[in-house]
C-alpha positions, 0 to 999 in steps of 0.5 A, a space after each residue: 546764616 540766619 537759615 542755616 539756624 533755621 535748619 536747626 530747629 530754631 524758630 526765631 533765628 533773628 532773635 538768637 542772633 540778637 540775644 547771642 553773646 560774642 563769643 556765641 555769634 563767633 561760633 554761629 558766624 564761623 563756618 559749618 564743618 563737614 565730617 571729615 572737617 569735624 573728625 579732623 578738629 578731633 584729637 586723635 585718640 577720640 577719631 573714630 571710623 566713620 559708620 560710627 559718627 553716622 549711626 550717632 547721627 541716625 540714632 540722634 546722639 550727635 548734633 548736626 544740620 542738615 543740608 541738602 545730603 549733607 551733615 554740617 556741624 557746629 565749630 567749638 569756641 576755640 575752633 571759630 577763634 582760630 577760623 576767625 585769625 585766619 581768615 584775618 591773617 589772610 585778609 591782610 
């Protein structure tokens, strides 16, 4: 985890672990989504095509990390909630 938030540009990772407040390591312990995973959360009025998430990307306007070839892209609260209670229902 803590090199994935190195991939984001943070330079002490560890210390925003430590200093995150619950509801903000739910997020940073959830899992990073793919595109097609990101646009999908999206309600369907605000999906769009795909060339136009990747030109926000080259041009800076969306945020994502970068591995490998890949855009991964950060969950909403609500998103690692529910990430969160599935993966609790299933363990169970």
């Amino acid at each position: 985890m803590t090199d994935a938030l190195l991939c984001e540009g943070f330079s002490d990772p560890l210390a925003v672990w430590i200093s995150a407040s619950a509801e903000c390591r739910k997020i940073l312990s959830a899992d990073l989504l793919t595109l097609e995973g990101w646009i999908a959360q999206k309600p369907k009025k605000e999906q769009r095509d795909r060339t136009k998430y990747y030109r926000e990307l080259s041009e800076g306007r969306l945020a994502s990390v970068r591995i490998g070839k890949q855009h991964r892209f950060r969950q909403t609260l609500k998103a690692a909630l529910d990430w969160r209670a599935a993966g609790a229902d299933s363990s169970s």
